[in-house]
C-alpha positions as CSV (number, residue, x, y, z in Angstrom):
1,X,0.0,0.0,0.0
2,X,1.4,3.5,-1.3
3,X,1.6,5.9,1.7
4,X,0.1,9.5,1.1
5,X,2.7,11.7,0.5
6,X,0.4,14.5,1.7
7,X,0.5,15.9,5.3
8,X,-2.8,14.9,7.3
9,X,-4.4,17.3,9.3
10,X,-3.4,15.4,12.8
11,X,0.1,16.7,11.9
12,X,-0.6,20.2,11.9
13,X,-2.4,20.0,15.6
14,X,0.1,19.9,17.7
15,X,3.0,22.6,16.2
16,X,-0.2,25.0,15.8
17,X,-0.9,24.5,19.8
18,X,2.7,24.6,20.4
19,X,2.9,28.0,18.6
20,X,-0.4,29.8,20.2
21,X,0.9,28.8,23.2
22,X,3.9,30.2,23.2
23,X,2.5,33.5,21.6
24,X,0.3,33.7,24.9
25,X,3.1,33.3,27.0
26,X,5.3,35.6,25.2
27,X,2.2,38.2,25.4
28,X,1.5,37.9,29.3
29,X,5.5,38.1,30.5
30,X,5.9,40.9,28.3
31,X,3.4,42.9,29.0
32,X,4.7,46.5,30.1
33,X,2.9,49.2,32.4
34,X,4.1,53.1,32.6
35,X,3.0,55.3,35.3
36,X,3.5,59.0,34.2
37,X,3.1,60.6,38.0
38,X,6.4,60.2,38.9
39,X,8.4,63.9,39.9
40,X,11.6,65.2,39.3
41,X,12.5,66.2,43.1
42,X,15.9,65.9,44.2
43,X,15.4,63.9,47.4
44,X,18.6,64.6,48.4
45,X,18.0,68.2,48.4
46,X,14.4,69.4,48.8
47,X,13.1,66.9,51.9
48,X,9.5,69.4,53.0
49,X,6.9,70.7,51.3
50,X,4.9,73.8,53.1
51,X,1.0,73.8,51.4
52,X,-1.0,76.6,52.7
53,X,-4.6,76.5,52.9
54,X,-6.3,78.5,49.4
55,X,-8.6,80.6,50.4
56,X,-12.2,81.3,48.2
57,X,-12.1,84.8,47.3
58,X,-14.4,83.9,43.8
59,X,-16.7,86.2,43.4
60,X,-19.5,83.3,43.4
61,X,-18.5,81.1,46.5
62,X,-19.4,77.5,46.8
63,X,-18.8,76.8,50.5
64,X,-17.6,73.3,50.3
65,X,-15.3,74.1,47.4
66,X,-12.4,75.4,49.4
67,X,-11.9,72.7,51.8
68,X,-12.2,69.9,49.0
69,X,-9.7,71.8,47.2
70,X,-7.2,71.8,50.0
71,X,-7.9,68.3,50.7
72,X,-7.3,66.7,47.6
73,X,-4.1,69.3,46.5
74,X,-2.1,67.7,50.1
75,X,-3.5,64.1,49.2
76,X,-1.7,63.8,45.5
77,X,1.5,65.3,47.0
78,X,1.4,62.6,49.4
79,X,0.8,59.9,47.6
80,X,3.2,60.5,44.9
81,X,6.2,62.2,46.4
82,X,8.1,61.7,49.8
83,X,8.3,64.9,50.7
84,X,7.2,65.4,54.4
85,X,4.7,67.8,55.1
86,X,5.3,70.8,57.5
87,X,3.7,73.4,58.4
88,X,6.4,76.8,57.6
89,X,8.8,76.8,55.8
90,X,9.2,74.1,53.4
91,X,12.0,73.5,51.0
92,X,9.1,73.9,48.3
93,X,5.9,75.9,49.6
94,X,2.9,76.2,47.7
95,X,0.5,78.9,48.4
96,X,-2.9,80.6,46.7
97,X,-6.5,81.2,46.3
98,X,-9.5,80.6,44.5
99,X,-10.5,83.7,42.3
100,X,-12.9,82.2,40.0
101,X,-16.2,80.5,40.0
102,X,-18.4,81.2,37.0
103,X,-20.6,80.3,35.2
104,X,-21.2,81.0,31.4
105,X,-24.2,80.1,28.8
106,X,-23.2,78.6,26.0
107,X,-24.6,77.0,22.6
108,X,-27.6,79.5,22.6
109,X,-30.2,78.3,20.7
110,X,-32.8,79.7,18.1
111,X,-35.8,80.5,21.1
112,X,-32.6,82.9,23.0
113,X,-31.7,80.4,25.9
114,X,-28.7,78.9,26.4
115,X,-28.8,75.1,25.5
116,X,-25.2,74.7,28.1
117,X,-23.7,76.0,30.5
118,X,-19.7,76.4,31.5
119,X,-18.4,75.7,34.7
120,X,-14.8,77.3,35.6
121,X,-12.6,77.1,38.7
122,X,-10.0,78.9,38.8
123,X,-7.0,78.9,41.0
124,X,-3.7,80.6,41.5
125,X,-0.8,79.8,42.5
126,X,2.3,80.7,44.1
127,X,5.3,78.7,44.2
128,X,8.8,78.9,45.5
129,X,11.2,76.5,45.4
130,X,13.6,77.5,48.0
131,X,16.4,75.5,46.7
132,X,16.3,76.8,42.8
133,X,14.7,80.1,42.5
134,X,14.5,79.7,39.0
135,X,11.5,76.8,39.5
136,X,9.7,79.1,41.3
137,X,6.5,81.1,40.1
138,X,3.5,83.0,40.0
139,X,0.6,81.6,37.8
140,X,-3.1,80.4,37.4
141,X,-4.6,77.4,36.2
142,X,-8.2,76.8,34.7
143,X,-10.5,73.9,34.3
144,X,-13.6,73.5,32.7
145,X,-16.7,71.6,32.6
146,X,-20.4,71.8,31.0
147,X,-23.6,70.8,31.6
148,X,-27.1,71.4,29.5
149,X,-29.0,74.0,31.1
150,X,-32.0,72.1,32.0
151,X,-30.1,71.0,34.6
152,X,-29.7,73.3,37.5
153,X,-26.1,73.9,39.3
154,X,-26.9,72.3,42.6
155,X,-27.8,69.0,40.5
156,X,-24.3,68.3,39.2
157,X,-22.0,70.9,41.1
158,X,-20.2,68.2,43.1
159,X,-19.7,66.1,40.0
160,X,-18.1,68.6,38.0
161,X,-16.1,70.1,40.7
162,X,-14.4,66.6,41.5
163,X,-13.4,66.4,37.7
164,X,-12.0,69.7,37.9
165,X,-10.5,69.4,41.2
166,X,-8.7,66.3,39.9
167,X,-7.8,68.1,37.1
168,X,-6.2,71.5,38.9
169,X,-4.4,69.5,41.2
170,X,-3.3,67.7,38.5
171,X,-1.6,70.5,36.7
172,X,-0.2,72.0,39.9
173,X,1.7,68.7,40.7
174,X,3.3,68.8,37.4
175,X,4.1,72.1,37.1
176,X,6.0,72.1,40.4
177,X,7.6,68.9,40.6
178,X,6.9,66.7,37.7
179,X,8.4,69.5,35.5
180,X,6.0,68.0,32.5
């Protein structure tokens, strides 16, 4: 009897399984994970970081706003950096205040109402670096958010303000140690 000189399917099995498995493995142990909150701090240099209370001085005050402001600007410094907190006098010292809280129509529509409405918080900063003048500075940040104007403020104020806390505090980590 004359043997096929074509390969039968049962050959193929077990290369093919050896080959997807391999792939999988090769996926999983190479898998690769980069965390973009890391700061450029000298450790060996600046050890304290100083961050003063921001007042609301907004012409429009929400009451709560301050404090959750204050709150979550000290918790991303502490979870990110090493820097020990003290009360004066810190190697970097981060001061402020709120001065905006407004609110703007937008998208108006054919019948003369607005269809949304902006949200801005603004906040500015002052910050000195006691061991390089030069990173030091004087500036404010913005963030944004909008809702539709059937909505009123109170029903998604403390939504949009935790995206634009996040946000602000955000941009004031990277500006004064992440150097981004």
């Amino acid at each position: 009897m004359k043997k096929n000189s074509f390969i039968t399917t049962t050959d193929y099995r077990l290369p093919v399984i050896l080959l997807g498995l391999l792939i999988a493995l090769t996926i999983v142990s190479c898998s690769l994970s980069y965390k973009f909150n890391g700061s450029s701090i000298d450790y060996s240099k600046i050890k304290t970081i100083t961050i003063a209370n921001f007042p609301n001085n907004a012409p429009l005050v929400y009451p709560p706003l301050a404090s959750n402001f204050n709150d979550a600007l000290q918790n991303i410094f502490a979870q990110r950096t090493k820097l020990r907190p003290v009360s004066r006098n810190g190697d970097l010292q981060i001061e402020g205040e709120i001065t905006g809280y407004d609110l703007t129509p937008l998208a108006i529509q054919t019948s003369g109402i607005a269809g949304e409405t902006r949200l801005t918080l603004t906040i500015k900063v002052h910050f000195t670096n006691t061991k390089d003048d030069k990173a030091s500075f004087d500036t404010s940040f913005s963030a944004s958010q909008t809702f539709a104007s059937n909505l009123m403020l109170n029903q998604v104020q403390d939504q949009l303000l935790q995206v634009m806390i996040k946000e602000l505090t955000e941009d004031i980590y990277n500006q004064t140690v992440a150097k981004w």
